[in-house]
C-alpha positions as CSV (number, residue, x, y, z in Angstrom):
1,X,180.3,122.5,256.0
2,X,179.0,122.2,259.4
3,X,179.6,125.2,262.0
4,X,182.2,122.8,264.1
5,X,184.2,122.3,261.5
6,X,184.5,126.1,259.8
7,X,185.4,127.1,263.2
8,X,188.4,125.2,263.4
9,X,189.5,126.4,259.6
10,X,188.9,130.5,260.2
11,X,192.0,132.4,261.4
12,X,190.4,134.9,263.7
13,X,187.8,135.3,266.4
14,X,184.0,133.4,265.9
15,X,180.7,134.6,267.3
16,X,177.5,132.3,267.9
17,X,174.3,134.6,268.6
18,X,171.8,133.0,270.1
19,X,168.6,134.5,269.4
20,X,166.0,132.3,271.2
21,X,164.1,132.3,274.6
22,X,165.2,132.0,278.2
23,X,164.4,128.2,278.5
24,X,165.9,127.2,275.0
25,X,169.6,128.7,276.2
26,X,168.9,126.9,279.4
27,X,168.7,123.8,277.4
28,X,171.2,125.2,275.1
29,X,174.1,125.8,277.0
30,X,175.1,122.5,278.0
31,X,175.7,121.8,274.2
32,X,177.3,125.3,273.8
33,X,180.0,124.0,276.6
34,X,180.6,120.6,274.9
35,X,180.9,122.3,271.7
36,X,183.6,124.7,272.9
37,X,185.7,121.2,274.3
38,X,185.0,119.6,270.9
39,X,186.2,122.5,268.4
40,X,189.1,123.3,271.3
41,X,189.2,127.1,270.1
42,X,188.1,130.1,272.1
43,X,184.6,130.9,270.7
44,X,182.0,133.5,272.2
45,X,178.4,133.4,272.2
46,X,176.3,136.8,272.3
47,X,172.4,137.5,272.5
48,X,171.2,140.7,272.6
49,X,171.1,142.9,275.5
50,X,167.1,142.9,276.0
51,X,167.5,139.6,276.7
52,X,169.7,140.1,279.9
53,X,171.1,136.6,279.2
54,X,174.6,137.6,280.7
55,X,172.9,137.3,284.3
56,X,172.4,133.7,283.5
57,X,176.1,133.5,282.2
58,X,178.7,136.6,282.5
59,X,180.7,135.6,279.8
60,X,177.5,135.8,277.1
61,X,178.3,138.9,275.2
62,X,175.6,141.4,275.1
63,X,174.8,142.7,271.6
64,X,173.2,146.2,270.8
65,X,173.3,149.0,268.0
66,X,176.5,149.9,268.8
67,X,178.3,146.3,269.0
68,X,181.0,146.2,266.7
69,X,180.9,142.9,264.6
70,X,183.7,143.8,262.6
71,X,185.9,142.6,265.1
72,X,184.6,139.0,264.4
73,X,186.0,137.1,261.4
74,X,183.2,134.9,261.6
75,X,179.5,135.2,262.6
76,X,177.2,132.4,262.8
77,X,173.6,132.7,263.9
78,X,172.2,129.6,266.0
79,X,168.9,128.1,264.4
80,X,167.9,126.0,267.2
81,X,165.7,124.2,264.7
82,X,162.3,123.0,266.0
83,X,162.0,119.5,264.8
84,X,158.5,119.2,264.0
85,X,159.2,122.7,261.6
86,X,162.4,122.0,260.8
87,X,163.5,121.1,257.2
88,X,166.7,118.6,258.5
89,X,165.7,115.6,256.7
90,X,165.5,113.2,259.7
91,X,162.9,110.8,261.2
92,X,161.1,112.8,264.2
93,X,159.2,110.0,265.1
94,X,161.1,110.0,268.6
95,X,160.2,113.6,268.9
96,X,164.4,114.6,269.4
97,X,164.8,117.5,271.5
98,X,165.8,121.1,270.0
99,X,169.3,120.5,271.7
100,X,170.0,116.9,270.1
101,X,168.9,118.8,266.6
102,X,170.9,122.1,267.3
103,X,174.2,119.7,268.1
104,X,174.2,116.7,265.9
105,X,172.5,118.4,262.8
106,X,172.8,121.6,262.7
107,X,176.4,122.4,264.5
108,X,177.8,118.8,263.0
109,X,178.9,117.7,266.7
110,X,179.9,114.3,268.3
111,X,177.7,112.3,270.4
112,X,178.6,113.6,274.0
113,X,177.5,112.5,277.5
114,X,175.2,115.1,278.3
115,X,175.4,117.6,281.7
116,X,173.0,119.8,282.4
117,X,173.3,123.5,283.2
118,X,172.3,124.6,287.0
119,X,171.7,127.7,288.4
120,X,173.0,128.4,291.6
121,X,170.3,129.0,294.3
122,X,171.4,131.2,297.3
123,X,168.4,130.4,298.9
124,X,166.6,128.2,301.4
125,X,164.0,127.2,299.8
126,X,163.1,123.6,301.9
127,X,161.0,125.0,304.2
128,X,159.3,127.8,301.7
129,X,155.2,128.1,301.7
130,X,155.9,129.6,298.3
131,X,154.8,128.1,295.3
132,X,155.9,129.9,291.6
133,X,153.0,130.2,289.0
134,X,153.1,131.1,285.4
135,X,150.3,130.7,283.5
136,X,149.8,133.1,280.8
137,X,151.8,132.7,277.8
138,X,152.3,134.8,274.8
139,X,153.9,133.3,272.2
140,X,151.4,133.2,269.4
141,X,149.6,129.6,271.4
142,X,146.3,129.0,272.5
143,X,147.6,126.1,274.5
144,X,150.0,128.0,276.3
145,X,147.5,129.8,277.7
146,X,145.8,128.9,280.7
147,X,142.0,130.3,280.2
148,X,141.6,132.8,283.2
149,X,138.9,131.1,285.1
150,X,140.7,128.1,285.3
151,X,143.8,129.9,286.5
152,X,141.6,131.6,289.3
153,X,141.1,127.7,290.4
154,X,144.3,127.0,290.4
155,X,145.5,129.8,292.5
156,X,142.8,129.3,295.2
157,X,143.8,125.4,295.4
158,X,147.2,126.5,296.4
159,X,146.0,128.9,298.8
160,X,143.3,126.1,299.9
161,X,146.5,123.5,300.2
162,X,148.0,125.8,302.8
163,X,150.7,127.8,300.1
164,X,151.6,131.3,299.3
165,X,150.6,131.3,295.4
166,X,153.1,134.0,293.4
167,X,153.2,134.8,290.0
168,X,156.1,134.8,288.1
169,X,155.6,136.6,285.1
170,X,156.5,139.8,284.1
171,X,155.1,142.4,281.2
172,X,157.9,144.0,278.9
173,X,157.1,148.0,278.0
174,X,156.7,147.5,274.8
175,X,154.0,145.2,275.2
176,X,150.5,148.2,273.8
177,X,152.5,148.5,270.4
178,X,151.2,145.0,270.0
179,X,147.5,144.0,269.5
180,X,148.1,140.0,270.1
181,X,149.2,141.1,273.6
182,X,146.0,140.8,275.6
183,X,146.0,141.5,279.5
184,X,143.1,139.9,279.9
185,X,144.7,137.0,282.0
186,X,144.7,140.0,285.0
187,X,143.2,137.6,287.9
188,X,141.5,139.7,291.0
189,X,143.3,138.2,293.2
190,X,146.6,139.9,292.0
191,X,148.7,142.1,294.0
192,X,152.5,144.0,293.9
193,X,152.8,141.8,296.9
194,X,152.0,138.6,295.0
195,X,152.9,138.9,291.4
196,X,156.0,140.3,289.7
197,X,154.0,141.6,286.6
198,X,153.7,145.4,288.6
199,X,157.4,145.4,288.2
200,X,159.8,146.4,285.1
201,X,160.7,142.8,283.4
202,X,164.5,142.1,285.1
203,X,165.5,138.7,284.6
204,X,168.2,138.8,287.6
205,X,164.6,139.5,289.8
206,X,162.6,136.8,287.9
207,X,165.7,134.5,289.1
208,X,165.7,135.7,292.3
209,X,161.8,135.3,293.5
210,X,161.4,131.8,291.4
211,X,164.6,130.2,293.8
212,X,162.4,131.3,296.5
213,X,159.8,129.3,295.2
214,X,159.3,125.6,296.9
215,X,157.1,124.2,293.9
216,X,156.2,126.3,290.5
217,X,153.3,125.5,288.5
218,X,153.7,126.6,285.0
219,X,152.2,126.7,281.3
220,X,155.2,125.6,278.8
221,X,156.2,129.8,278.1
222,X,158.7,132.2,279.2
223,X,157.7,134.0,282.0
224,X,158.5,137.1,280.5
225,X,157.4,138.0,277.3
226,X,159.8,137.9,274.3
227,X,161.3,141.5,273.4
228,X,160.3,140.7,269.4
229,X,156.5,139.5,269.6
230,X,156.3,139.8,265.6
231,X,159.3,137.6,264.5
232,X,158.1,134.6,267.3
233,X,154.7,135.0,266.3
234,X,156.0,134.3,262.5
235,X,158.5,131.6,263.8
236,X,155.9,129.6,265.5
């Protein structure tokens, strides 16, 4: 029995966790909406609280130690399949998006026009010299990460095109307990003034100084490092 329709069958409160990165609930919450109009009950969706999702949307629970699940009569961890690792037997040949996969297959949704989730910007961005860069990742990829020389290029083309290059990336604390976390991709050319990576990872900042950003050029990674390096390094 698919998630949608065990919801709609429990007598008591239901909790989805999403356990994923910053850009898969971007992409995520649009079906997370539609799925609450489809099942028509009051559900609640929680990550945990290193993952500061709530600043993205206030009414994501925040889970810790101390959360008490108990008060849930029905818990459902989101897989947010992958489909090229995922074990759904369906034809990938289209290359479907996590999202289509996560709704259709794995919740047991209906087809639904689709409307994408927007962050506010307080802004004014129109007339900004700044342009967002991101292009170390570290999720367990060589090809989401940009060799350092070539980011040094890429950085002095902006500043040769008349921009204000700035980094948006930031470095959890936790990052020495793992070996696979190489700082290597520390450019010269980076400064407190110019990179957010000085500072302690705070999503509501990342937020902040990419909306001030007129363009952002990016490698296909968080910009700040997932709080469990081990279990994505496994999942990917």
């Amino acid at each position: 029995m698919k998630p949608i329709d065990k919801v709609k069958r429990i007598v008591g409160r239901s909790l989805f966790i999403f356990e994923h990165g910053l850009g898969d609930l971007i992409l995520f919450l649009p079906v997370w909406y539609e799925f609450l109009e489809q099942v028509g009950i009051k559900c609640f969706l929680g990550a945990s609280k290193k993952r500061q999702f709530n600043l993205i949307n206030k009414n994501i629970i925040t889970i810790d130690r101390s959360f008490d699940k108990s008060q849930y009569a029905y818990i459902y961890k989101i897989l947010y399949p992958d489909p090229k690792n995922s074990l759904i037997p369906i034809d990938i040949s289209d290359e479907p998006a996590k999202p289509y996969i996560c709704a259709f297959y794995e919740l047991g949704m209906k087809e639904f026009p689709w409307k994408p989730f927007i962050i506010p910007n307080k802004y004014k961005n129109k007339n900004s010299k700044r342009v967002g860069v991101h292009l170390f990742g570290h999720t367990g990829m060589d090809k989401k990460f940009c060799p350092v020389d070539v980011a040094e290029e890429i950085w002095q083309e902006i500043v040769d095109a008349g921009y204000e290059p700035y980094e948006c990336h930031m470095t959890p604390s936790f990052a020495d307990e793992y070996p696979d976390f190489i700082e290597a991709d520390s450019m010269e050319c980076l400064t407190p003034d110019c990179s957010l990576r000085y500072e302690k990872a705070d999503l509501k900042k990342m937020i902040e100084e990419i909306s001030k950003c007129k363009f952002f050029i990016g490698v296909d990674s968080g910009p700040i490092a997932p709080y469990d390096m081990k279990k994505l390094i496994l999942k990917k």
